[in-house]
C-alpha positions in Angstrom: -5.0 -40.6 -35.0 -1.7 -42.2 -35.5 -3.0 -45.6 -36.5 -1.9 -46.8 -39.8 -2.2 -49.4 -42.2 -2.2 -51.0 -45.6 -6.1 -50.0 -45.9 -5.8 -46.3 -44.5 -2.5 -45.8 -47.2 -4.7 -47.1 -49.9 -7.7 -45.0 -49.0 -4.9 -41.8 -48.6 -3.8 -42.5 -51.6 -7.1 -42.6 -53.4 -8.4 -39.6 -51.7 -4.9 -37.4 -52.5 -5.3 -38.5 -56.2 -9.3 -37.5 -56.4 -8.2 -34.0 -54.9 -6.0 -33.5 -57.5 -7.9 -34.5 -60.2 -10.7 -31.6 -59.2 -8.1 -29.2 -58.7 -6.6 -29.8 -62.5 -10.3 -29.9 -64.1 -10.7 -26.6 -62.2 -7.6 -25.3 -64.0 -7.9 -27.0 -67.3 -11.4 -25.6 -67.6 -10.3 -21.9 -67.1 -7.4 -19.5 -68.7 -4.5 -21.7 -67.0 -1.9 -21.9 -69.5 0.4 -23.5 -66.6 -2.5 -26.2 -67.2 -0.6 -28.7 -70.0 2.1 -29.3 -67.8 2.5 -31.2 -64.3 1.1 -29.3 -62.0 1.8 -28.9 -58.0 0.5 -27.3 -54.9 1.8 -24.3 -56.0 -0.6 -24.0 -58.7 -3.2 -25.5 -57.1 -2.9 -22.8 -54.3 -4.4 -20.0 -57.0 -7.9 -22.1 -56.4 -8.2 -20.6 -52.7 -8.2 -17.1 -54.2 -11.1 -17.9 -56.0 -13.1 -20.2 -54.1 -11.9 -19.6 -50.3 -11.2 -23.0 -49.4 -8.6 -21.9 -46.2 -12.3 -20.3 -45.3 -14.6 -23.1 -45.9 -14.5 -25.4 -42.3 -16.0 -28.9 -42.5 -17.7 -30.5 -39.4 -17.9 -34.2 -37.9 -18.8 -35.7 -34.5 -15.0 -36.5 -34.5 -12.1 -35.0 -32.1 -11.6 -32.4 -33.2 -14.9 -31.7 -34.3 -14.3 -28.7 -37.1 -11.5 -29.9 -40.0 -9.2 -27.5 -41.5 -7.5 -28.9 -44.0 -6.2 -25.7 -45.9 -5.3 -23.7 -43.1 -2.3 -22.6 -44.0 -3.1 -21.0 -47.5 -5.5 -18.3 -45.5 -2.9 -16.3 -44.8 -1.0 -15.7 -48.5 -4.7 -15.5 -50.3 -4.2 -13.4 -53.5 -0.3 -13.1 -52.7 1.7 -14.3 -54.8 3.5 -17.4 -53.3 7.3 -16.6 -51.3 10.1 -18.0 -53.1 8.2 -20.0 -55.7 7.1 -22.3 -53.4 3.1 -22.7 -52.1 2.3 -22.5 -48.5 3.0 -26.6 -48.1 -0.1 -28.3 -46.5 1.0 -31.0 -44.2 -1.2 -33.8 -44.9 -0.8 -33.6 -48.5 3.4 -33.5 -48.0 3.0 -36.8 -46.1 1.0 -38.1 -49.2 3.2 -37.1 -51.4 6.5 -38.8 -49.1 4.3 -42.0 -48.8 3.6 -42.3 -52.1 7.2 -41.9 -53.3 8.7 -43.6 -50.7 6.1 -46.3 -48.8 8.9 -48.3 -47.2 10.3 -45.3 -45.1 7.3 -43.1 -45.1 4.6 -46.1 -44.7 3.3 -44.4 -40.6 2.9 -41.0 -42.6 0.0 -42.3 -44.5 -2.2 -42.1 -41.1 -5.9 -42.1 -40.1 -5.7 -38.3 -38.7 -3.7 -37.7 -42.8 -6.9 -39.5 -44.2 -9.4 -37.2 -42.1 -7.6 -34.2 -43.4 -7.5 -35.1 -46.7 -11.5 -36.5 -47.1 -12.1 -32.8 -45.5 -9.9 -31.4 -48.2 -11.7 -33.6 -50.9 -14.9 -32.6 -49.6 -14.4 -28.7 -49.7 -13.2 -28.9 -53.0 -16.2 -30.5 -54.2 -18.3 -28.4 -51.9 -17.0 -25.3 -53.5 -18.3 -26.0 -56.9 -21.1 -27.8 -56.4 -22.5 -26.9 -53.2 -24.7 -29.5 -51.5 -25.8 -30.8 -55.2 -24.9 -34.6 -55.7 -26.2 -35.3 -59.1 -27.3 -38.8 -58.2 -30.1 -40.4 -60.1 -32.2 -41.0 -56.9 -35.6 -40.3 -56.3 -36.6 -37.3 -54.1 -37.3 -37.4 -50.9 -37.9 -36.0 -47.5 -35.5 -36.2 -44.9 -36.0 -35.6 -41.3 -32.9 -34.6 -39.2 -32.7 -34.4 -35.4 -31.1 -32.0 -33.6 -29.9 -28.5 -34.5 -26.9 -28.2 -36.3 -25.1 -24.7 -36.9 -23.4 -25.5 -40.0 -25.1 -26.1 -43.7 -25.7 -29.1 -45.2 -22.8 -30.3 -47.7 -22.3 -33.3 -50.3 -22.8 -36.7 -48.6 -24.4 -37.5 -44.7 -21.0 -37.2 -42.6 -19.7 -33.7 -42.8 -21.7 -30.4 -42.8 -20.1 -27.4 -43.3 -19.3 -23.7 -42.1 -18.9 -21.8 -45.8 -16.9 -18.8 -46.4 -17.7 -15.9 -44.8 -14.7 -13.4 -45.7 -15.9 -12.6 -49.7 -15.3 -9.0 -50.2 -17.6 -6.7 -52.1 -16.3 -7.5 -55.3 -16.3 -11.3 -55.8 -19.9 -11.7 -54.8 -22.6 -11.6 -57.5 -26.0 -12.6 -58.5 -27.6 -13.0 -62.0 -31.2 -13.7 -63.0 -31.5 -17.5 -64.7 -34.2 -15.9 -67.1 -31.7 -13.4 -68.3 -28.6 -15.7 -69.1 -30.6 -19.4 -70.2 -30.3 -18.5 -73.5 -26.8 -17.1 -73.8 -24.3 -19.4 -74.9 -21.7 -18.6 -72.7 -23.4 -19.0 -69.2 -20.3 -18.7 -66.8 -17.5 -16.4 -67.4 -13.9 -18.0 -66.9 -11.1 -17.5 -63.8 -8.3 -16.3 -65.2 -6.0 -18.3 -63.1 -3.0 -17.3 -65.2 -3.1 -13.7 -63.3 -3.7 -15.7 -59.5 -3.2 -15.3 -57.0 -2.0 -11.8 -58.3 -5.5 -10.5 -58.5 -8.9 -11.4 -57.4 -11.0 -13.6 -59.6 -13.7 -12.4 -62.0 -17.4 -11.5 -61.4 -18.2 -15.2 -62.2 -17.7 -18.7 -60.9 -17.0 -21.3 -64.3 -18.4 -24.6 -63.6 -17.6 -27.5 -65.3 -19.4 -30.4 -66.3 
């Protein structure tokens, strides 16, 4: 796990950037006024209040088998963060110090970095889109063997234990025949007022 090289950084480095791409489209496409300027961990820590992501557990037939790669925002969910700063995730400080500073920082850009970070990147996805890949292939039938306890999620390595801890509130359903013609499908997060209060009714998803 604490191999490292010139491939791994790169791949780090890609995966770190596609994380925080989907966690600015998240905030850009809801009432985030914060959304115009750069935005940091600390901002991107009002996500988990809205779509559990400390709760959502991916699972691969590495060592150790079940990923957690946002651990430590489960216990400040819907709190606002102490001191201004944003429960730090570990993985993604060590991108952030290899990316600024690759000459000193080069071994912090390991393979056990990039494991937790592909997790990260695949909950976030997972979270909006659920098991859905969009791809332009073909249906089919697919045949799996052996029983796995956790569902299915986007792509053939991980699967996934999704969260479990929604309270009463922030679950919902809707009837597609009611809403298909409405405009306005999906109500917006207002991420301006979280983590200091639970989301709305409705997810937003953007396309």
């Amino acid at each position: 796990m604490s191999a490292y090289s010139f491939r791994i950084h790169s791949l780090f480095m890609r995966t770190c950037i596609e994380i925080e791409a989907n966690f600015k489209v998240i905030l850009a496409e809801n009432n985030c006024s914060r959304s115009g300027r750069q935005l940091n961990m600390v901002d991107y820590r009002r996500v988990d209040a809205t779509h559990h992501l400390s709760s959502m557990l991916p699972i691969w037939s590495g060592s150790p088998p079940t990923l957690r790669p946002f651990e430590q925002w489960r216990p400040l969910r819907g709190l606002p963060s102490p001191h201004g700063k944003g429960a730090p995730i570990s993985w993604y400080q060590d991108y952030n110090t290899s990316k600024h500073d690759r000459h000193d920082a080069f071994k912090k850009a390991n393979l056990k970095n990039l494991i937790l970070s592909v997790a990260g990147l695949l909950v976030i996805v997972t979270s909006q889109f659920g098991a859905h890949d969009f791809g332009a292939g073909t249906p089919a039938i697919v045949w799996s063997n052996g029983y796995q306890p956790m569902r299915a999620s986007i792509g053939e390595l991980f699967r996934v234990n999704y969260p479990t801890d929604w309270a009463e509130d922030e679950i919902y359903d809707f009837n597609w025949s009611d809403i298909k013609d409405q405009p306005n499908r999906f109500g917006r997060i207002d991420f301006d007022a979280t983590p200091l209060k639970r989301r709305d009714a409705r997810w937003t998803m953007h396309e």
